[in-house]
C-alpha positions as CSV (number, residue, x, y, z in Angstrom):
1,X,84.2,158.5,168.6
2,X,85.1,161.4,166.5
3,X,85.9,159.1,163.7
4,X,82.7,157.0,164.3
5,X,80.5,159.0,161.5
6,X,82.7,159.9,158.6
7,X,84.1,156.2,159.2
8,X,80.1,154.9,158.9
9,X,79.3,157.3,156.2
10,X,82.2,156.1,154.0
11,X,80.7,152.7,153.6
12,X,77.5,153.3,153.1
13,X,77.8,155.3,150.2
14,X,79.0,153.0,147.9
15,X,76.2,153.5,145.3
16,X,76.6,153.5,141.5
17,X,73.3,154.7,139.6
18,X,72.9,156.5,136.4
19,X,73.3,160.4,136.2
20,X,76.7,162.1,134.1
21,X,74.9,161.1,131.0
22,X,71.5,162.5,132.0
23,X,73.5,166.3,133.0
24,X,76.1,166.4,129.7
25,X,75.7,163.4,127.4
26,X,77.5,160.1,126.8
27,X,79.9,160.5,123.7
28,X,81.1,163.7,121.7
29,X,78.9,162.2,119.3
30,X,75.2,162.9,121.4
31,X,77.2,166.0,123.3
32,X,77.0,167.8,120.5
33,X,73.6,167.8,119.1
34,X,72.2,168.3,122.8
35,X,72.5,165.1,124.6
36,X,70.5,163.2,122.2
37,X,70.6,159.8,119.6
38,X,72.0,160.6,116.9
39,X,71.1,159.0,113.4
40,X,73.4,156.5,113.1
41,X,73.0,152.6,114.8
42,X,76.7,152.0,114.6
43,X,77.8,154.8,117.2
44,X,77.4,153.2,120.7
45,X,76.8,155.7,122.3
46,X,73.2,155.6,121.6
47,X,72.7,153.0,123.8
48,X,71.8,155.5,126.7
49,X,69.2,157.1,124.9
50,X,67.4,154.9,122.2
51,X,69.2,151.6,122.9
52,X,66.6,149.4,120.5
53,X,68.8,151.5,117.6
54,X,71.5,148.6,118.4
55,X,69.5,146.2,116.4
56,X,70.2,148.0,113.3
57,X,73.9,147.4,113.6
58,X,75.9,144.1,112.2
59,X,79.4,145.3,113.1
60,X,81.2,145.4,116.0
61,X,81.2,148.9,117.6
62,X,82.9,150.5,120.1
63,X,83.3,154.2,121.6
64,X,85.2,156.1,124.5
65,X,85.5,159.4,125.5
66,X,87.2,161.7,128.3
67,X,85.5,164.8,129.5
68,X,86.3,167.8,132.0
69,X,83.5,169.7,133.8
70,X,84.0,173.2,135.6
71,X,81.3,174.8,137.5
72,X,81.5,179.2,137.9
73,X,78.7,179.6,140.6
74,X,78.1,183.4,141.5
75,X,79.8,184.3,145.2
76,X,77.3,184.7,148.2
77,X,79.5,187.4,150.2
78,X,77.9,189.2,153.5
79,X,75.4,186.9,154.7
80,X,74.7,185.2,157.9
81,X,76.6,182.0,158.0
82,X,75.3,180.7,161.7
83,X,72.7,181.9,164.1
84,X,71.0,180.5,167.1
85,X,69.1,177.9,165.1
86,X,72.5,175.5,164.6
87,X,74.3,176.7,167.4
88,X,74.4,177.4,171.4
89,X,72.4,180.9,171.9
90,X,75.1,182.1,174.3
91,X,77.0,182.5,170.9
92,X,77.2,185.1,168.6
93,X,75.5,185.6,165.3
94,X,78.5,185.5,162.4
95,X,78.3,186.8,159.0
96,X,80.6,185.8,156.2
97,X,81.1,183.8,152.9
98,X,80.2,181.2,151.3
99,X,81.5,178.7,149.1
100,X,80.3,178.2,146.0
101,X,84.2,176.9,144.3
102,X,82.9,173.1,143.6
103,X,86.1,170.9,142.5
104,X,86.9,170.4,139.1
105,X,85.5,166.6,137.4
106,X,87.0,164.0,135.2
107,X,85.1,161.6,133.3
108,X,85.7,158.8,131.3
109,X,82.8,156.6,129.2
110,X,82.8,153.7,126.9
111,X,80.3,152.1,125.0
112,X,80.6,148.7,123.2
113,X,78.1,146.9,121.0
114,X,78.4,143.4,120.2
115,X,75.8,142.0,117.6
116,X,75.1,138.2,118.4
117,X,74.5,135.0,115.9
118,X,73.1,136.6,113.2
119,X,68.8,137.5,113.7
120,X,69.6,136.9,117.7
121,X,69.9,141.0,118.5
122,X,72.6,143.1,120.0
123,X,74.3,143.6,123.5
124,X,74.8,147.0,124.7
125,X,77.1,147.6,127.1
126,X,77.9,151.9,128.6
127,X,80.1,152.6,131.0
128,X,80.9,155.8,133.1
129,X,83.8,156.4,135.6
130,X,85.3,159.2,137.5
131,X,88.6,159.3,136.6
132,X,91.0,157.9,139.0
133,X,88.3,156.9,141.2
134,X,85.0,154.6,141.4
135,X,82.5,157.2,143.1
136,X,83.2,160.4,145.1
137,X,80.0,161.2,147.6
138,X,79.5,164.5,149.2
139,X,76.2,165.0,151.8
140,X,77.2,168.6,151.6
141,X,77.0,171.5,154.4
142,X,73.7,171.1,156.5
143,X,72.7,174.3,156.5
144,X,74.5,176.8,154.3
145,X,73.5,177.5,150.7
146,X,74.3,175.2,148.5
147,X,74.0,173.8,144.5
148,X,72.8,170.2,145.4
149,X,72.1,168.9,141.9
150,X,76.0,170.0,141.3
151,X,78.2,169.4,144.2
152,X,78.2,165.3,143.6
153,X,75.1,164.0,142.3
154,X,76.8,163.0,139.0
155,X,80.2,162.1,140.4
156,X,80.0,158.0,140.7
157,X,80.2,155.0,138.2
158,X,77.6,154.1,136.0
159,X,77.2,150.9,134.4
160,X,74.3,150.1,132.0
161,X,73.3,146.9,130.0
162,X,70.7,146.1,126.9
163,X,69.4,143.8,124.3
164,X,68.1,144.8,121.7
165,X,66.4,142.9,119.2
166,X,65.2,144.1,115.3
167,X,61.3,143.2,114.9
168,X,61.0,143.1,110.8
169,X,62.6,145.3,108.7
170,X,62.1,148.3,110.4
171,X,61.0,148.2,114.0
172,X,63.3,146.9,117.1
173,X,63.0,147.3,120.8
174,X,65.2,146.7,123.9
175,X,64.9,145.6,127.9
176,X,67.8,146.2,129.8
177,X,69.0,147.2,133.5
178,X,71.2,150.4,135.1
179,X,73.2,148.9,137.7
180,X,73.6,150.5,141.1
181,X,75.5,149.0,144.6
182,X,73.5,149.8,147.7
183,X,75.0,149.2,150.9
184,X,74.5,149.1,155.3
185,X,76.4,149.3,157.9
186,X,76.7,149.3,161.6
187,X,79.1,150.2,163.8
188,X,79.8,149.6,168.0
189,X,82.4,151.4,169.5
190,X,83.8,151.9,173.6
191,X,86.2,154.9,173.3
192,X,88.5,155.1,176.3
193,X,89.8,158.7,177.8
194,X,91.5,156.9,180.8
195,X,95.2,155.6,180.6
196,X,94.6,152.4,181.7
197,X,93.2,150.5,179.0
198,X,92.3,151.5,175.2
199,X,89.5,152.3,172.9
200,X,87.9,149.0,170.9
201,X,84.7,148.4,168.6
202,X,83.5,146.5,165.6
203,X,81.8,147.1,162.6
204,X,80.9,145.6,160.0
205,X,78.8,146.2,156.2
206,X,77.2,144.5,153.3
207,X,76.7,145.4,149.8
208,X,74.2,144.0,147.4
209,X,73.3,145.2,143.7
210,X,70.2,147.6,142.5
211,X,68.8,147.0,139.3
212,X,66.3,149.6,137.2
213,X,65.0,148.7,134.2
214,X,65.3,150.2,130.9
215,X,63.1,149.6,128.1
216,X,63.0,151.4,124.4
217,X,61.2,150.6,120.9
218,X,62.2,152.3,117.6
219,X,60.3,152.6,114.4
220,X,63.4,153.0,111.4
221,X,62.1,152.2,108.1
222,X,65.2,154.3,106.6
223,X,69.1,155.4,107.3
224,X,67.2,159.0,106.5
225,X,64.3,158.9,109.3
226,X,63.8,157.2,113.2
227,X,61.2,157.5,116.0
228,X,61.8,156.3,119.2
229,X,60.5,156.1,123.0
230,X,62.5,155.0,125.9
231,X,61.7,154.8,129.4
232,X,64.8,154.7,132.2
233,X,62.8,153.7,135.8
234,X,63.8,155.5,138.8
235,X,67.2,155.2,141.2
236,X,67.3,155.8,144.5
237,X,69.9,155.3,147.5
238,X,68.3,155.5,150.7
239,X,71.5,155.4,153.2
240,X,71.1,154.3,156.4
241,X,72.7,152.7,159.1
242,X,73.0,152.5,163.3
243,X,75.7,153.5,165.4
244,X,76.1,152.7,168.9
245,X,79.2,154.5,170.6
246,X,80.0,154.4,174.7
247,X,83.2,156.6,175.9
248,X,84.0,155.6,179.6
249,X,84.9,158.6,181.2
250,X,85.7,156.9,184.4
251,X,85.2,152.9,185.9
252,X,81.7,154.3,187.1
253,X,80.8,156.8,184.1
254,X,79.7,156.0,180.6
255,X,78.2,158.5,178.1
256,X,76.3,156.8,175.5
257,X,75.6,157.9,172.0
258,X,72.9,155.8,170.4
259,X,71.9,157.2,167.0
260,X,70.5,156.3,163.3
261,X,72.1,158.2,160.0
262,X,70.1,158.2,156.8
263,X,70.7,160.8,153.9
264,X,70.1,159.9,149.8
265,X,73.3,160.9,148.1
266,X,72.3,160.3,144.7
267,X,68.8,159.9,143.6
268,X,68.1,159.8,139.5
269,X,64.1,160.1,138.2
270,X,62.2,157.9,136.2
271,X,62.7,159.4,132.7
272,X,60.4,159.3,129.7
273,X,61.9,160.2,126.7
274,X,60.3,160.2,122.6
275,X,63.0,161.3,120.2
276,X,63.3,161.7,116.4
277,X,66.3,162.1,113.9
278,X,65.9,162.9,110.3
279,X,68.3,163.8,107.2
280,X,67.4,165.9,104.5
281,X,70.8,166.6,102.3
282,X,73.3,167.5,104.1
283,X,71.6,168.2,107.2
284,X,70.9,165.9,110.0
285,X,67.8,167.5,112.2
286,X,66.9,166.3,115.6
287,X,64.6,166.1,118.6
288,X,63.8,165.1,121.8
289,X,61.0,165.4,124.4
290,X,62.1,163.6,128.1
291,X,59.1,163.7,130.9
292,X,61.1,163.2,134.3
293,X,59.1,162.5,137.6
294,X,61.2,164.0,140.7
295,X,58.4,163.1,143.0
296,X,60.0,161.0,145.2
297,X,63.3,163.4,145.5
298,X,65.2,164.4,148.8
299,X,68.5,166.8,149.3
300,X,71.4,164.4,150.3
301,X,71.9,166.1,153.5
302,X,72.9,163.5,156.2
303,X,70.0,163.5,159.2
304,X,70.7,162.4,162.6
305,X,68.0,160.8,164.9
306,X,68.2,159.9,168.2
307,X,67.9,156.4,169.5
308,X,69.4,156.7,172.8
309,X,71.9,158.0,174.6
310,X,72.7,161.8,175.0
311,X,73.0,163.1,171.5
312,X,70.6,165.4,170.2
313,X,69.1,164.6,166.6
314,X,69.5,167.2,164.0
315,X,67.2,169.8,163.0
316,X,65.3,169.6,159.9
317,X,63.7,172.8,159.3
318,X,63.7,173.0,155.5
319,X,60.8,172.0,154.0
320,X,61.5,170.6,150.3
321,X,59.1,170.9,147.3
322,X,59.8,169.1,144.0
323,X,57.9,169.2,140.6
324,X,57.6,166.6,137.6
325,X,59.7,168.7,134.1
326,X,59.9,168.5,130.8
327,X,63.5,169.0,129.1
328,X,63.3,169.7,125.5
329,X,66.4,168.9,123.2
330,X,66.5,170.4,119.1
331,X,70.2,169.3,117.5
332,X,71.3,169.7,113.9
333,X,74.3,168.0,112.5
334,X,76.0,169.6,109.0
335,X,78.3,167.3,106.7
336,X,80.6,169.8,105.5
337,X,82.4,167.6,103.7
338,X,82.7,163.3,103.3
339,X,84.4,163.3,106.3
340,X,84.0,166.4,108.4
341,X,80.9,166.8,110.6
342,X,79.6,170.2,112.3
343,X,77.3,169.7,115.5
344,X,75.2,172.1,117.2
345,X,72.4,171.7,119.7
346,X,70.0,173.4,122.3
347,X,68.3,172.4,125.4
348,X,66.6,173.8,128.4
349,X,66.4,172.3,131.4
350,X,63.9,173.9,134.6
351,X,64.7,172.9,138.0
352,X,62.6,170.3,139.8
353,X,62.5,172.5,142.6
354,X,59.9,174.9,143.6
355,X,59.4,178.2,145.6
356,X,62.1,181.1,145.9
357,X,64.4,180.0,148.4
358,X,63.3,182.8,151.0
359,X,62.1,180.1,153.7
360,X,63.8,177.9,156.5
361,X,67.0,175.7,153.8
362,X,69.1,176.7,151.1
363,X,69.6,174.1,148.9
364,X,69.6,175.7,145.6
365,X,68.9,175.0,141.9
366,X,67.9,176.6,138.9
367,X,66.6,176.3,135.0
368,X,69.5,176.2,132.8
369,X,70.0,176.5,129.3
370,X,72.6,174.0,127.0
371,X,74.6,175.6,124.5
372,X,76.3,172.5,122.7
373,X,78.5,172.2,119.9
374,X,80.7,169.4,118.2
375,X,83.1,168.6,115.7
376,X,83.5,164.9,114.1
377,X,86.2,163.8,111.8
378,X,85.7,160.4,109.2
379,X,88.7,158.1,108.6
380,X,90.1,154.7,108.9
381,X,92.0,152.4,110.4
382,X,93.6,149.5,108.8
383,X,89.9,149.9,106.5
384,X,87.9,150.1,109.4
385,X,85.8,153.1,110.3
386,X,87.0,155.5,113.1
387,X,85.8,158.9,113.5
388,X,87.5,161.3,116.2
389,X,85.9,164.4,117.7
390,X,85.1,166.8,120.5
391,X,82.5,168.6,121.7
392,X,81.5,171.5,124.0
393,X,78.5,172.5,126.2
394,X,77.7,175.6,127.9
395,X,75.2,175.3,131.2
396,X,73.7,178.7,131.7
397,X,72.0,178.4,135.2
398,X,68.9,181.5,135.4
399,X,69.7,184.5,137.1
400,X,67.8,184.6,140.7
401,X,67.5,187.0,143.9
402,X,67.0,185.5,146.8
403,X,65.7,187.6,149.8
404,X,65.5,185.8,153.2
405,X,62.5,186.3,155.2
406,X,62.4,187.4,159.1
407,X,63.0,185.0,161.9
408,X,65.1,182.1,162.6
409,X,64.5,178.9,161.2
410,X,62.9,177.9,164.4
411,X,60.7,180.6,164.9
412,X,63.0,182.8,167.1
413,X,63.7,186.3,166.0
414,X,66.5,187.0,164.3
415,X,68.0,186.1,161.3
416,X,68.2,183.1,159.0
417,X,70.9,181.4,157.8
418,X,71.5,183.3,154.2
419,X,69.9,186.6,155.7
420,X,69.7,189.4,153.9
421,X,69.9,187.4,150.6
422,X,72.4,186.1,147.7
423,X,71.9,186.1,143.8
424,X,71.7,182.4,142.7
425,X,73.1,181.8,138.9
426,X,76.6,181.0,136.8
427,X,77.7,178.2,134.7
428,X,78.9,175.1,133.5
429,X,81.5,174.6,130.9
430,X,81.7,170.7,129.7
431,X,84.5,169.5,127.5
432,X,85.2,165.9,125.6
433,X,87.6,164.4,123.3
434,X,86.4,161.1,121.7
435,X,86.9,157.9,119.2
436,X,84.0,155.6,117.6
437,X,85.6,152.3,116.0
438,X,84.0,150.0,113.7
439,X,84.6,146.1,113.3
């Protein structure tokens, strides 16, 4: 029975929806100019952001990239770890740490773009992967504080798809899809703690593909100047599934545990985004506006309810609320020489999460402002175009005191989980090497 949840949990989790691109770009190319399109229709990795700009292209293009991301999240030291709230009241109260330490991420992306018969568009193809793994899920603690938008929201496959089409000389748009996995399970088990016969049960799962759409139009009546909207529609994964478990203590004596698991590991908004890129000399200036609506948002914390049977559901005393943003992006690319290209961009980021974190929960966020900067490097191969580079970005989350108000979470006196308080705030460092290739 012990092995009943984590085993349930494992499959239903399989979910692969949009997200490493939306926190730190998709190429070195749009890393460095503050996760953005960039000017030109024959780098790939567009395709996330203003995927109509395909159209423009009549070569065969291609584009990968690895990247490392560290988090440096301040301690929380000296503060009340469990209480009477999450625990049996004959206990004591404990004070002590708390992790803030997430593990270290490898990513690996790749974009292709493959123009069709000739006036019959482009297909877009972007791809994102952990490295040495297809998705890594984490529900997190249930109660202690914790960074939710960074623990694993952005650790899992991504897989997106669009045609784009040219409309005249200098207009083109694009429909395409983000492809996500949800899946179910249920699980029956009879676990035995008598000698004379053993522990059996069954389970069994089903997985079935999500689509969301993705729709952009751009207005490019030059190589020098482009204006373009894109919409990317909400993902969500709703997990949930039954478990029924019986352990026979004796031949006259079963203790049943009946219950339902839901939690929503990864959830990505709908996204609204009008862009612009221009050229004057050797500068390349650029800008972004994205709307995102967070509205239907909740922490991935897994929830227990009771559907018969002895177990007790969980406790859900935080109360979560969430606010629509706007994250504005300004990037500036300098041609130091023919083939040597200096990146630097900007953006800020507020967290979709409101109040001070005083109250019953502690799942944390905060605004954050993106340092980015990139280096690009022009050559061939065999007389085709490949440019090399890498980037950097630097995630600095806002400083924030965090003061816990009287009581436990249930009312009771005493202390909350987090008492007296913790500062909230650190960093995120983002590194990528990359290659764009031309055909």
């Amino acid at each position: 029975m012990k092995s009943l949840i984590p085993t349930l949990l494992l499959l239903i989790s399989l979910s692969t929806q949009a997200n490493y691109f939306e926190f730190f770009g998709t190429h070195v190319t749009t890393r460095g100019i503050g996760n953005q399109a960039n000017l030109n229709p024959h780098d790939p990795a567009n395709n996330y952001y203003a995927p109509a700009q395909m159209a423009f292209s009549d070569t065969f293009n291609f584009s990968t990239s690895l990247s490392s991301t560290v988090t440096d999240f301040e301690p929380i030291n000296g503060v009340v770890i469990k209480n009477d709230s999450f625990q049996d009241p004959a206990l004591d109260e404990e004070v002590g740490s708390v992790s803030t330490s997430y593990q270290k991420y490898y990513s690996a992306s790749l974009h292709i773009a493959l123009p069709l018969a000739k006036e019959l568009g482009t297909i877009a193809v972007s791809l994102s992967t952990p490295v040495g793994s297809l998705i890594e899920t984490n529900s997190g603690n249930a109660f202690l504080p914790e960074y939710i938008m960074y623990r694993s929201r952005y650790r899992r496959a991504l897989a997106l798809f669009n045609y784009a089409k040219k409309l005249g000389d200098s207009w083109a748009f694009s429909l395409g899809a983000q492809l996500g996995f949800q899946a179910a399970a249920t699980a029956d088990t009879n676990v035995s703690i008598q000698s004379d016969y053993g522990s059996y049960g069954s389970m069994k799962s089903k997985v079935k593909p999500s689509l969301g759409l993705l729709f952009s139009t751009i207005y490019r009546p030059s190589d020098d100047f482009q204006l373009y909207f894109s919409y990317q529609q909400e993902m969500k994964n709703n997990l949930e599934a039954n478990a029924f478990g019986k352990v026979s203590i004796s031949t006259t004596t079963d203790y049943i545990l009946d219950l339902n698991i839901t939690s929503m590991i990864f959830y990505d908004p709908h996204i609204f985004r009008l862009g612009t890129g221009t050229r004057l000399g050797m500068l390349k200036l650029y800008g972004l506006v994205e709307y995102q609506m967070w509205g239907n948002y909740k922490t991935p914390l897994m929830r227990v309810a009771k559907r018969g049977g002895g177990i007790q559901p969980s406790s859900d005393y935080e109360v979560l609320k969430v606010k629509d943003i706007f994250v504005p992006k300004v990037g500036m690319g300098i041609n130091v020489t023919e083939n040597i290209e200096l990146d630097l961009g900007l953006a800020y980021k507020p967290t979709p999460i409101e109040g001070d974190f005083s109250g019953s929960g502690n799942s944390l966020d905060a605004d954050s402002t993106i340092l980015a900067a990139g280096a690009l490097y022009k050559s061939k191969f065999f007389d085709f175009p490949l440019q090399l580079g890498g980037s950097l970005q630097y995630h600095m989350l806002k400083d924030q005191s965090v003061t816990k108000t009287p009581g436990l979470e249930n009312g009771d006196p005493g202390n909350k989980i987090g008492a007296p308080g913790y500062k909230i705030g650190g960093s995120i460092l983002v590194g990528s090497v990359g290659l764009t290739f031309n055909y």
